[in-house]
Every structure is written in structure tokens, then in C-alpha cells.
N, CA, C and O atoms as CSV, one atom per row, in Angstrom:
chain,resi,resn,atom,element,x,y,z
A,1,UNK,N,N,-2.829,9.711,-5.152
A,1,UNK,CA,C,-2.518,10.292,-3.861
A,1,UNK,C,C,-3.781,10.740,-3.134
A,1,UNK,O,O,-3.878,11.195,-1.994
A,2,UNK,N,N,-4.618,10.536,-3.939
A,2,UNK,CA,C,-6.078,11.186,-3.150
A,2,UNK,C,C,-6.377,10.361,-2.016
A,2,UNK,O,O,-6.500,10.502,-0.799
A,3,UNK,N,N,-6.460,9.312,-2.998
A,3,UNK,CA,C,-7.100,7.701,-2.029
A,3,UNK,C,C,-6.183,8.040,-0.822
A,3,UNK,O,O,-7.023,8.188,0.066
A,4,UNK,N,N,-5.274,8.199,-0.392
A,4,UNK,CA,C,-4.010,8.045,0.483
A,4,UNK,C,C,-4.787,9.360,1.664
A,4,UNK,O,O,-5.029,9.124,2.848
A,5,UNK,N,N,-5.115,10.968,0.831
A,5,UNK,CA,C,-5.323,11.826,1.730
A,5,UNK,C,C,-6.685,11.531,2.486
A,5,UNK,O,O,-7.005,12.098,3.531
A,6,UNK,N,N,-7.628,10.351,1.680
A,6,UNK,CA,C,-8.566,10.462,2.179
A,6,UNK,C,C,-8.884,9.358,3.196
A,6,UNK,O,O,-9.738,9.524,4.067
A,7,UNK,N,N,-8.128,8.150,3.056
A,7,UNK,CA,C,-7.682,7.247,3.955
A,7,UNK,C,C,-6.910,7.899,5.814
A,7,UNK,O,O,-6.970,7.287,6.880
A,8,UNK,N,N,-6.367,9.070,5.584
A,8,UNK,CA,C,-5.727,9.656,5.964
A,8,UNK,C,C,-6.585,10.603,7.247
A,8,UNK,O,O,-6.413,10.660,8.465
A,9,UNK,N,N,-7.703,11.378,6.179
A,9,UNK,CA,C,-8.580,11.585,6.975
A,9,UNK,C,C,-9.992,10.731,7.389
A,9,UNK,O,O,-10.729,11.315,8.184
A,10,UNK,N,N,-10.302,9.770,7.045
A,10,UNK,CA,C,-10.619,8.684,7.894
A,10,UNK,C,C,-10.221,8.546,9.286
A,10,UNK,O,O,-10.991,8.577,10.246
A,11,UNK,N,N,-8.778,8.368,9.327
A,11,UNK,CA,C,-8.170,8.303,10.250
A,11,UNK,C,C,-8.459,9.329,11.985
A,11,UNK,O,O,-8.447,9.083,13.191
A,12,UNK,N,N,-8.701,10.576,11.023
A,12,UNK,CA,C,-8.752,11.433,12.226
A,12,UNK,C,C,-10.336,11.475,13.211
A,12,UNK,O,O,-10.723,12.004,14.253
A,13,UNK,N,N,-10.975,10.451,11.996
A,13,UNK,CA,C,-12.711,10.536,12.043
A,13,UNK,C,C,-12.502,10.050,14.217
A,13,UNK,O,O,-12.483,10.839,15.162
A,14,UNK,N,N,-12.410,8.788,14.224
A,14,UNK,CA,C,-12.304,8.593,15.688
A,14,UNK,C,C,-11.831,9.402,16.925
A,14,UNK,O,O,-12.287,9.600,18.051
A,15,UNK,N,N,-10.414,9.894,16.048
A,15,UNK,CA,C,-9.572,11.227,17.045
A,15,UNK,C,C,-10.758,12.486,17.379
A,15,UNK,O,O,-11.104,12.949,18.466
A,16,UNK,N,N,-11.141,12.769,16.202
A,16,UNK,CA,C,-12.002,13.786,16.610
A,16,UNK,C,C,-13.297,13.215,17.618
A,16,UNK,O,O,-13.614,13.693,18.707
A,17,UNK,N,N,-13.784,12.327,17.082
A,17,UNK,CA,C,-15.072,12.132,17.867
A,17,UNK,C,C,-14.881,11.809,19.852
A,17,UNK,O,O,-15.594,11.941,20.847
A,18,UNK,N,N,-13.427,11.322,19.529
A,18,UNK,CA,C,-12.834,11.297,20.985
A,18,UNK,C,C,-12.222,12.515,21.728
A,18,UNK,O,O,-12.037,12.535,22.945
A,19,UNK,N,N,-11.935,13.497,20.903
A,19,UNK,CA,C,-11.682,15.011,20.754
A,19,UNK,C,C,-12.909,15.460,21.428
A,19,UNK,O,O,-12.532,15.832,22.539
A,20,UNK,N,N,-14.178,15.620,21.337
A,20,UNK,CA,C,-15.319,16.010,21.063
A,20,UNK,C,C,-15.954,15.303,22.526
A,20,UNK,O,O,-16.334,16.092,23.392
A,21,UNK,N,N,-16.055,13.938,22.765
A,21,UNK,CA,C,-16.777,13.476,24.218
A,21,UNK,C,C,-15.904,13.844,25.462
A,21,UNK,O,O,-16.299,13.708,26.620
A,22,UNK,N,N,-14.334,14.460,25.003
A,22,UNK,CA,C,-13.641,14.653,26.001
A,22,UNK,C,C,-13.909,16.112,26.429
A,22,UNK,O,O,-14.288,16.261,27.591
A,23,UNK,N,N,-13.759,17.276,25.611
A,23,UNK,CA,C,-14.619,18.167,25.616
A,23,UNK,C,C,-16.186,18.030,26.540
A,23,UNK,O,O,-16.594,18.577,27.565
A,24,UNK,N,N,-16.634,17.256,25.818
A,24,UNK,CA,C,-18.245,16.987,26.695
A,24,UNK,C,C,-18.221,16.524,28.003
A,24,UNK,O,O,-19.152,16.725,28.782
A,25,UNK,N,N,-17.150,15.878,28.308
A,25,UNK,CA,C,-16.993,15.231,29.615
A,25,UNK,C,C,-16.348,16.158,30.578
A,25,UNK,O,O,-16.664,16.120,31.767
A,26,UNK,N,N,-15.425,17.024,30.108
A,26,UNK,CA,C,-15.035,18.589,31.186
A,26,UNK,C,C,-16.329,19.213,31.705
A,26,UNK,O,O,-16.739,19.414,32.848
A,27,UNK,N,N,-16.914,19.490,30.313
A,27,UNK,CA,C,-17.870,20.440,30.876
A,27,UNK,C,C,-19.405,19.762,31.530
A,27,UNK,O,O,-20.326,20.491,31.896
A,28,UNK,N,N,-19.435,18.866,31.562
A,28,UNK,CA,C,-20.484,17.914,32.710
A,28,UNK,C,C,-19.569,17.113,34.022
A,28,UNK,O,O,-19.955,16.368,34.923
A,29,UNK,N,N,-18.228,17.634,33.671
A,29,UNK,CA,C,-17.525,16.779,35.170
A,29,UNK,C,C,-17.552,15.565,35.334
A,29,UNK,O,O,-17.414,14.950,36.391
A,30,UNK,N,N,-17.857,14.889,33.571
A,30,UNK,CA,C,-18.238,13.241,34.301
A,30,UNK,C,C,-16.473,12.741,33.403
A,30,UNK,O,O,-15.725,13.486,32.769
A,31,UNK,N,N,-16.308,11.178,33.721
A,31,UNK,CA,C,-15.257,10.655,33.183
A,31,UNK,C,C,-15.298,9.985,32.020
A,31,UNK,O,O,-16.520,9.838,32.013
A,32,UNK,N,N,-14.966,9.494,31.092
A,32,UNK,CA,C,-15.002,8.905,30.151
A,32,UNK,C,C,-14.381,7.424,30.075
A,32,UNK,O,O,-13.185,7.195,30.255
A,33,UNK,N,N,-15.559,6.237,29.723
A,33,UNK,CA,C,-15.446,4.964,29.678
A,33,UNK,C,C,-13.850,4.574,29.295
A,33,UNK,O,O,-13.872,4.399,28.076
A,34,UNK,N,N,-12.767,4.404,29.680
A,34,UNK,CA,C,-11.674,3.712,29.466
A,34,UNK,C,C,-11.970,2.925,27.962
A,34,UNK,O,O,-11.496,3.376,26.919
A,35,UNK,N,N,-12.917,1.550,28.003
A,35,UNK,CA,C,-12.845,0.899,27.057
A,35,UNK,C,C,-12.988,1.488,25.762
A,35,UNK,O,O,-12.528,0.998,24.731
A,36,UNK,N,N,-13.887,2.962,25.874
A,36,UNK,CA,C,-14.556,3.440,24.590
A,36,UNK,C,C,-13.238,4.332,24.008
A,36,UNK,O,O,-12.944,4.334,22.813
A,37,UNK,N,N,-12.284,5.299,25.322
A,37,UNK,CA,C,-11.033,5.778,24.715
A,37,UNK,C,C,-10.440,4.727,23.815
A,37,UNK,O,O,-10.180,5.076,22.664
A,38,UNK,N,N,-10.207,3.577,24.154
A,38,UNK,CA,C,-9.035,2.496,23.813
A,38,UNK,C,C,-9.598,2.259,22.554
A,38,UNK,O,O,-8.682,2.122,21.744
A,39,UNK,N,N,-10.616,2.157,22.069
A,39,UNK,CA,C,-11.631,1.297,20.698
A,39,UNK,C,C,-11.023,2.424,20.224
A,39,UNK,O,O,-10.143,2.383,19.364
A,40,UNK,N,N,-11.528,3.666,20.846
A,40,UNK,CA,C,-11.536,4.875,19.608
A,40,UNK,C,C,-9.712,4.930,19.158
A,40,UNK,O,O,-9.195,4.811,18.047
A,41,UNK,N,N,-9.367,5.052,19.888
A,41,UNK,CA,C,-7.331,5.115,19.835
A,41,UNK,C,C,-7.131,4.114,18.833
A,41,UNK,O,O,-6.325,4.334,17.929
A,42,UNK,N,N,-7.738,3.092,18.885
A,42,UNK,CA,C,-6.661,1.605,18.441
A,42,UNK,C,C,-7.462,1.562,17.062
A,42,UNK,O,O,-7.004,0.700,16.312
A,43,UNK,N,N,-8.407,2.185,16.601
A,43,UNK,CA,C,-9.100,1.780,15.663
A,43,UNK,C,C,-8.680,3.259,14.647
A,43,UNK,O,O,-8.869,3.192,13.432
A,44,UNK,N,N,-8.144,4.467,15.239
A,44,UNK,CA,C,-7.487,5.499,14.744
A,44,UNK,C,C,-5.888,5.319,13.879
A,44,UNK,O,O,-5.519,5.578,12.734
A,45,UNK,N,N,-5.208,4.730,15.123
A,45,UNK,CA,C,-4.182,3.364,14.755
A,45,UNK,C,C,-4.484,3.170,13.742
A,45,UNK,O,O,-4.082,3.877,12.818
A,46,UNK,N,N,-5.515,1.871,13.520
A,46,UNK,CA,C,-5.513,0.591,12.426
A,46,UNK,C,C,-5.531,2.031,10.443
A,46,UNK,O,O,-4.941,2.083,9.364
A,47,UNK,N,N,-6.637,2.830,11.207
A,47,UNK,CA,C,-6.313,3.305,10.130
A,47,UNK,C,C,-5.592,4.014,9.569
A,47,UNK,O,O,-5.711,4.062,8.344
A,48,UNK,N,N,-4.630,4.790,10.186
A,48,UNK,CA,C,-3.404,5.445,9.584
A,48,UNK,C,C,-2.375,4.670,9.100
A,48,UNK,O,O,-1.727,4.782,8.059
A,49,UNK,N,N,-2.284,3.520,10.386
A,49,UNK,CA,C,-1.403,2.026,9.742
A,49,UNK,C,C,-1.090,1.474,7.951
A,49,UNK,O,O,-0.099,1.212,7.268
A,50,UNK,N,N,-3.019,1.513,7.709
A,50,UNK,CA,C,-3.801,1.262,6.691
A,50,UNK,C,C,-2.785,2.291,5.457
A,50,UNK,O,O,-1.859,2.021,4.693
A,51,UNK,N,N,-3.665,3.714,5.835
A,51,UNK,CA,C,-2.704,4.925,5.219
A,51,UNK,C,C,-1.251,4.607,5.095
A,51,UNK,O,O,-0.710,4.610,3.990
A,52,UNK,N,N,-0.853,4.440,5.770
A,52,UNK,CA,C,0.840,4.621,5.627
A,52,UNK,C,C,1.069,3.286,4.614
A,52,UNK,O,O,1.641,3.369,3.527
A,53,UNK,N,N,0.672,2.402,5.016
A,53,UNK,CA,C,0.894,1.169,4.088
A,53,UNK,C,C,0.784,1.282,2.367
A,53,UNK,O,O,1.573,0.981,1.472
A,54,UNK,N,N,-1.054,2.063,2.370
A,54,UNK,CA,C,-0.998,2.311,0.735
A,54,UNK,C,C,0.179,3.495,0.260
A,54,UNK,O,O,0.927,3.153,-0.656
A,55,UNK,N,N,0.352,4.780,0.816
A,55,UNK,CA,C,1.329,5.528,0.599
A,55,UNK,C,C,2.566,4.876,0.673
A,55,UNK,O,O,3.110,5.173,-0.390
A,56,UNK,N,N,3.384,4.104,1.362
A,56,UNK,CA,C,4.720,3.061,0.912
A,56,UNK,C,C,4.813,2.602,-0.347
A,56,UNK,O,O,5.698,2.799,-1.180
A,57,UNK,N,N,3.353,1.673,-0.446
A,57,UNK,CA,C,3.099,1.165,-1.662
A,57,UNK,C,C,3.347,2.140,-2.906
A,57,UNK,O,O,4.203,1.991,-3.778
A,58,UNK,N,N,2.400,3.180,-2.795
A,58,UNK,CA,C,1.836,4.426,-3.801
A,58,UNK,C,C,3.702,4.620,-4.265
A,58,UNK,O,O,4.226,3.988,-5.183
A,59,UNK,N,N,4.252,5.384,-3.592
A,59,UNK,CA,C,5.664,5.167,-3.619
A,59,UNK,C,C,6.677,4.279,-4.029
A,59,UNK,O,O,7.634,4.296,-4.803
A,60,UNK,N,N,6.214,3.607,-3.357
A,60,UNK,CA,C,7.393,2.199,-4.482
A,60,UNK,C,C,6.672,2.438,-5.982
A,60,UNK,O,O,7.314,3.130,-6.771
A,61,UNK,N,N,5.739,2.055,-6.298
A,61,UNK,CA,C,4.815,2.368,-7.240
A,61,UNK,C,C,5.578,3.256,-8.480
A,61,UNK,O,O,6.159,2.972,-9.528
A,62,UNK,N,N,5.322,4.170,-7.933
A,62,UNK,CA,C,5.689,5.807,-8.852
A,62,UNK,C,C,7.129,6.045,-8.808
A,62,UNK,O,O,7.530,7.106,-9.286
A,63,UNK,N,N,8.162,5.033,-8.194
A,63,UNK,CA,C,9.678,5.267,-8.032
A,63,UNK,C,C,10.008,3.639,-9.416
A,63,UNK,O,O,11.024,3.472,-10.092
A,64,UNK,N,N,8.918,2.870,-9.391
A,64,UNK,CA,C,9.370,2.046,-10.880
A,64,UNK,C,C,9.329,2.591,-11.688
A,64,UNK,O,O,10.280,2.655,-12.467
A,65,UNK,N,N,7.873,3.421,-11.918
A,65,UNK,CA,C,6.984,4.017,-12.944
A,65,UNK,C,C,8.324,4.828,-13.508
A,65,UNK,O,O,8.987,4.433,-14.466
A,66,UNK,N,N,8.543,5.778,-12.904
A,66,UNK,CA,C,9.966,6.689,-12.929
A,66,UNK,C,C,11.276,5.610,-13.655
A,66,UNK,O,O,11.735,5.993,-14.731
A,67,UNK,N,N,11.651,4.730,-13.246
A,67,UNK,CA,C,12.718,3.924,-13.646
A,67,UNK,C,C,12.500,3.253,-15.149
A,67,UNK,O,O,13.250,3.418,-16.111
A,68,UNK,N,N,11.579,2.646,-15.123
A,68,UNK,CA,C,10.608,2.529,-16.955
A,68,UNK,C,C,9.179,1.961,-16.566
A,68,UNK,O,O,8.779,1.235,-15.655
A,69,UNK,N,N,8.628,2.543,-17.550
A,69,UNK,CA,C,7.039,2.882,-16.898
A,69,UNK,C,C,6.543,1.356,-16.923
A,69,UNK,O,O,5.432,1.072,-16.473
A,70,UNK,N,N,7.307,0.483,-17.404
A,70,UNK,CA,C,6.687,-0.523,-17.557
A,70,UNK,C,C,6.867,-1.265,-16.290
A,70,UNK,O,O,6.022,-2.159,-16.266
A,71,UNK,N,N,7.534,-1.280,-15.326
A,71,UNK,CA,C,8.007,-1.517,-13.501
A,71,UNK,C,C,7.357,-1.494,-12.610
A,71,UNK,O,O,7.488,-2.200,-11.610
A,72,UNK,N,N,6.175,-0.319,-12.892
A,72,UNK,CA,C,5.194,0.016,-12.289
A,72,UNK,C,C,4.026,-0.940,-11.315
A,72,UNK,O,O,3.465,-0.789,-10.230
A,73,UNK,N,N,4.045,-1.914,-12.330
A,73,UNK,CA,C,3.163,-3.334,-12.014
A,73,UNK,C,C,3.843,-3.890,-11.037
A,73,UNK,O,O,3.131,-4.375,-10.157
A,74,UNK,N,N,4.888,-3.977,-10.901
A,74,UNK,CA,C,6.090,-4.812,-9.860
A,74,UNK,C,C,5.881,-3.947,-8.646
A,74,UNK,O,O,5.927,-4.851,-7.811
A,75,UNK,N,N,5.724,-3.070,-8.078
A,75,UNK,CA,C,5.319,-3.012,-6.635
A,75,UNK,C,C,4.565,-4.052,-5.901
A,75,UNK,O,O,3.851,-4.891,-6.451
A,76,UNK,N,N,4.777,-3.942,-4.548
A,76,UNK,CA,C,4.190,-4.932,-3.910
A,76,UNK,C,C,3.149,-3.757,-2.790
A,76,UNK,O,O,3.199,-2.554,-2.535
A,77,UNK,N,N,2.396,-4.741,-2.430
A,77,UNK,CA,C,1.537,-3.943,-1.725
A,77,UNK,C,C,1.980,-4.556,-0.455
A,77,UNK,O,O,1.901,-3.844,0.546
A,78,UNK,N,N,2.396,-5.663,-0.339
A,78,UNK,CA,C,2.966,-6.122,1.132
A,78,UNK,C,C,4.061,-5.182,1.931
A,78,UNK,O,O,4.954,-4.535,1.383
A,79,UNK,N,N,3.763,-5.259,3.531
A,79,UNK,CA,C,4.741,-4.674,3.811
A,79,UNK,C,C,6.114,-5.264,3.966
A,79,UNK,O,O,6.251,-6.463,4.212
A,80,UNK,N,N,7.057,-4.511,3.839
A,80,UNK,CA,C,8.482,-5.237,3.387
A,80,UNK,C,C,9.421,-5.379,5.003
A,80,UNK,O,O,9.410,-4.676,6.013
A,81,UNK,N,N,10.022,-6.378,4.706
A,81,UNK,CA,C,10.547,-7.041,5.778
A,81,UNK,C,C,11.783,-5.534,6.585
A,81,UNK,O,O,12.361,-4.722,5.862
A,82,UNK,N,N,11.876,-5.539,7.859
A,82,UNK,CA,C,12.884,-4.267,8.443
A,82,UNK,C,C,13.958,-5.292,8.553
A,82,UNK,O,O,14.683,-5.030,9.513
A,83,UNK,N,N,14.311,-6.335,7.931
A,83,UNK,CA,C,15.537,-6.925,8.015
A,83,UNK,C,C,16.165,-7.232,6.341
A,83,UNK,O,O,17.280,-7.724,6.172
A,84,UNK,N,N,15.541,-6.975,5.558
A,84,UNK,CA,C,15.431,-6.510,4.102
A,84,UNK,C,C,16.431,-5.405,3.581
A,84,UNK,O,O,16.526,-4.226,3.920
A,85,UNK,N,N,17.113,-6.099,2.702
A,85,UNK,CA,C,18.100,-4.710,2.348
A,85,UNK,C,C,17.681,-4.238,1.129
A,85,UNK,O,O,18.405,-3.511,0.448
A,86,UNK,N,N,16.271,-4.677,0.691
A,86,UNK,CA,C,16.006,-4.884,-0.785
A,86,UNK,C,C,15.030,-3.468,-1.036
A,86,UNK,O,O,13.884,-3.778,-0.711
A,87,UNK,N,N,15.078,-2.100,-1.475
A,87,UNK,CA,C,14.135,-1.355,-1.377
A,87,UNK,C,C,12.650,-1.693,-1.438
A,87,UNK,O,O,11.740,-1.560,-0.620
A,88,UNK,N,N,12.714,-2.252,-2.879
A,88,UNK,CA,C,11.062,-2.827,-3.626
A,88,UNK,C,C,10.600,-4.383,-3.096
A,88,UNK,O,O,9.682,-4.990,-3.649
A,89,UNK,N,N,11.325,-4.908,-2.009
A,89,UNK,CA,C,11.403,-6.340,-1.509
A,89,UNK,C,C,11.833,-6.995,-2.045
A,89,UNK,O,O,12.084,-6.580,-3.177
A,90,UNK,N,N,12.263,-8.445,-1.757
A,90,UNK,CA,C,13.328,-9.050,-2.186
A,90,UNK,C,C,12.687,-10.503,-3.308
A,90,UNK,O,O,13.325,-11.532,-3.529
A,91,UNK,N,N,11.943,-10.326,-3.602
A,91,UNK,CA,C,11.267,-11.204,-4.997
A,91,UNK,C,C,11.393,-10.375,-5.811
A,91,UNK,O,O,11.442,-11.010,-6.864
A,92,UNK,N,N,11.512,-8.982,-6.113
A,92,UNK,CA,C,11.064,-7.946,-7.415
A,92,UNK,C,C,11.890,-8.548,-8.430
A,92,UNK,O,O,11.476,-9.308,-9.306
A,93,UNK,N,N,13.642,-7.990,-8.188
A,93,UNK,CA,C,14.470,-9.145,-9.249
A,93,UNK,C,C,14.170,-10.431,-9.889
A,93,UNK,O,O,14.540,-10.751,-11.018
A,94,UNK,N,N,13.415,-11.202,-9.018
A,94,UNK,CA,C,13.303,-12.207,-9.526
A,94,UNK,C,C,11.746,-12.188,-10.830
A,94,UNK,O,O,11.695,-12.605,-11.987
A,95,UNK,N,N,10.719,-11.537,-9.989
A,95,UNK,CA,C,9.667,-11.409,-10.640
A,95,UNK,C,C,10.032,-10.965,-11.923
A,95,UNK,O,O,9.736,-11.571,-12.953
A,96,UNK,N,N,10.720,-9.833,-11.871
A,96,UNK,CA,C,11.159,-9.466,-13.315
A,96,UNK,C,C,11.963,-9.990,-14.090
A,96,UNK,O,O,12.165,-9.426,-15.166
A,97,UNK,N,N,12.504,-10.949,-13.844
A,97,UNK,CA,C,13.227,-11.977,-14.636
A,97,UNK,C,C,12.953,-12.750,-15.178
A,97,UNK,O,O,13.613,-13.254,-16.087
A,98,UNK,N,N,11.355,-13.259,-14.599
A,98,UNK,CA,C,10.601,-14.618,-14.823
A,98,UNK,C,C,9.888,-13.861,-15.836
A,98,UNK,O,O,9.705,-14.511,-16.866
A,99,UNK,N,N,9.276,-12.276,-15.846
A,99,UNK,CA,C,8.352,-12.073,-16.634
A,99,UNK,C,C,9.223,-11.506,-17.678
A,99,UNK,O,O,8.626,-10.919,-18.580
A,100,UNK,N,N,10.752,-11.567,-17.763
A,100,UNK,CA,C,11.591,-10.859,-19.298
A,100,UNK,C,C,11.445,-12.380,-19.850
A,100,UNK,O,O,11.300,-12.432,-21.071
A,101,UNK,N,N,11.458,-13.870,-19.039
A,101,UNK,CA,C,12.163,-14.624,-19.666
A,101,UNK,C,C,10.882,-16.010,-20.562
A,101,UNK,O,O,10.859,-17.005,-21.286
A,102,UNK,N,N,9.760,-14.749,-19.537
A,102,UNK,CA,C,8.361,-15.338,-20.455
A,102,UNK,C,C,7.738,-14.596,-21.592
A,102,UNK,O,O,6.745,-14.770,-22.299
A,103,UNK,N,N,8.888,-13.516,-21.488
A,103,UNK,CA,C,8.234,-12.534,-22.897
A,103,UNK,C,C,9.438,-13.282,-23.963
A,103,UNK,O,O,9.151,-13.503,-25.139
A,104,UNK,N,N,10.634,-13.589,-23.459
A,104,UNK,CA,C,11.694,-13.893,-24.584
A,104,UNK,C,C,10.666,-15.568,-25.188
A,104,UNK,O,O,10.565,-15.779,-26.396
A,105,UNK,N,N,10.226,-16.246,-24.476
A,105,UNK,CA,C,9.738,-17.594,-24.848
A,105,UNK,C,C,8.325,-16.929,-26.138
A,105,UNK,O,O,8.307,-17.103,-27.357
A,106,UNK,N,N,7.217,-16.107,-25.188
A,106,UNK,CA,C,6.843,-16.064,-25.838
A,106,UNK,C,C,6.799,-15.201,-27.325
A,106,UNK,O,O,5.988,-15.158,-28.249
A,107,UNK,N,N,7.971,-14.613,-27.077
A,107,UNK,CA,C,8.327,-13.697,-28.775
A,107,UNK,C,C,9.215,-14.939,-29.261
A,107,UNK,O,O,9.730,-14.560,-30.313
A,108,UNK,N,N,9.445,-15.657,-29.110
A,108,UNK,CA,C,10.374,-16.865,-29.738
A,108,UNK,C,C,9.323,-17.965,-29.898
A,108,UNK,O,O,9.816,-19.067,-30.134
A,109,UNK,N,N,8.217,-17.929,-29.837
A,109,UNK,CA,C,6.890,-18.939,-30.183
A,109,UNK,C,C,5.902,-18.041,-31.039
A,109,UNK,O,O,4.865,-18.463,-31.549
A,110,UNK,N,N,6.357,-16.791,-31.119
A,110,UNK,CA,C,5.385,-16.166,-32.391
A,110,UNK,C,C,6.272,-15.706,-33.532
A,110,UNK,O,O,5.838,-15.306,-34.613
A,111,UNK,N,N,7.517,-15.794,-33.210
A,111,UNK,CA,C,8.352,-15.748,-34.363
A,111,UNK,C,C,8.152,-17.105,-34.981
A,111,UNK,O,O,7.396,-17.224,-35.945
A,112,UNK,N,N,8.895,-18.300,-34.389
A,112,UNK,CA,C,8.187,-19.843,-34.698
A,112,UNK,C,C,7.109,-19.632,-35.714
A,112,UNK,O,O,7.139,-19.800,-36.933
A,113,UNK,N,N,6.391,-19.327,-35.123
A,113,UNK,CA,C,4.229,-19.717,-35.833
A,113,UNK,C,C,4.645,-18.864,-37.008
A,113,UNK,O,O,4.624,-19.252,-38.175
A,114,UNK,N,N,4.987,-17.783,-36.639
A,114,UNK,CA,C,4.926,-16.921,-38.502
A,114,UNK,C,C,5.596,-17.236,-39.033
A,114,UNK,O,O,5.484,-16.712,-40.141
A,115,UNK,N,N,6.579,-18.027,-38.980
A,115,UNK,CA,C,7.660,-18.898,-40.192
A,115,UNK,C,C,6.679,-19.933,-40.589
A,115,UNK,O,O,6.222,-20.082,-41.722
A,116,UNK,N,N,6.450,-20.513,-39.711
A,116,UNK,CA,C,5.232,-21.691,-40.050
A,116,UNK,C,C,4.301,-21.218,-40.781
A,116,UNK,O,O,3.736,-21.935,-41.606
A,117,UNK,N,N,3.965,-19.867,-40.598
A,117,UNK,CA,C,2.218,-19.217,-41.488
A,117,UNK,C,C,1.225,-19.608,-40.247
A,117,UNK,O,O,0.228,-20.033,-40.831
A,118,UNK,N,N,1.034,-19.667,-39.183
A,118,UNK,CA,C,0.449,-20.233,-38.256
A,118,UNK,C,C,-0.387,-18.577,-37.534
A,118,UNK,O,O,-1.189,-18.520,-36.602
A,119,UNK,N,N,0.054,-17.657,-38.196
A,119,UNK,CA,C,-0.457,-16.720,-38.022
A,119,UNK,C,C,-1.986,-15.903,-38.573
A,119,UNK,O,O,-2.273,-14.781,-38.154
């Protein structure tokens, strides 16, 4: 959760510095470049965007971990579709099916080998 608070305040790094020339610009009476507000805004944006995305993630994350710790890995870091009825997105079921049904193969190929002595 750190990474998340500190991503977080990143975020405010631009707000403030645009905080700060607006301030400077009252008290000299002058106006402030349009283009340089918009960079600073949209690039404040990108990074809370950023933030919110790993915290979704962080969350799905720690809500497998919670369910059996071994789930944990199955988060996605992608963001999930708003037409999605699937909490964790809609491959997770499957992912975890493919990886129960490659652990059943491969515990059924090391049972195999140690009958054989192949061990």
C-alpha cells in the first residue's frame, strides 16, 4: 500500500506546482500560459489514473490472497472491462483451471516416474 500512497503523492507534485505559479501570478497581476495549466492538469490526471489502477489491482490482489493465499498470483493488473460482470475479470476462472489441470498432469507424471524409479 505504500507504493499506492506514494504514487498518490506524485500525483499532487504538478497540482501543487500549479497551486504555487497561480499564487505567483495574483500577486504580480500577470496571467498564466493556458498550455502550461493544461500539461500540468492532464499530467496530474495521468498520474492518479496510474494510482487508482495499481490500488484496483493491490485490491483484487489481497481479496484472492484472503480467499486462499495461493489466488493471489491470479490478479490482473489490466483494467477490467465496465461491461464485465466478472469481479477479478473474466479469464480468472479459466486461468485457474488451466493451472489446477496442469498441476493434476503434472502430479500424474511424477507419480508415473516414481513407479518407474525415474526419480
Amino acid at each position: 500500500m505504500e507504493a499506492i500512497q506514494i504514487r498518490l503523492l506524485d500525483a499532487t507534485g504538478p497540482l501543487a506546482a500549479l497551486h504555487a505559479h497561480c499564487h505567483e501570478a495574483m500577486k504580480e497581476k500577470e496571467t498564466l500560459d493556458p498550455r502550461k495549466v493544461l500539461e500540468a492538469v492532464n499530467t496530474a490526471l495521468a498520474l492518479i489514473g496510474n494510482a487508482n489502477s495499481q490500488a484496483c489491482f493491490e485490491r483484487r490482489r489481497l481479496i484472492l490472497r484472503k480467499v486462499n493465499p495461493d489466488l493471489g498470483t491470479y490478479a490482473n493488473k489490466g483494467g477490467l472491462s465496465s461491461a464485465s460482470t466478472e469481479l477479478f475479470g473474466e479469464g480468472l476462472r479459466k486461468n485457474i483451471k488451466e493451472s489446477m489441470d496442469l498441476n493434476k498432469e503434472v502430479s500424474g507424471f511424477a507419480r508415473h516416474s516414481n513407479q518407474l524409479g525415474w526419480s
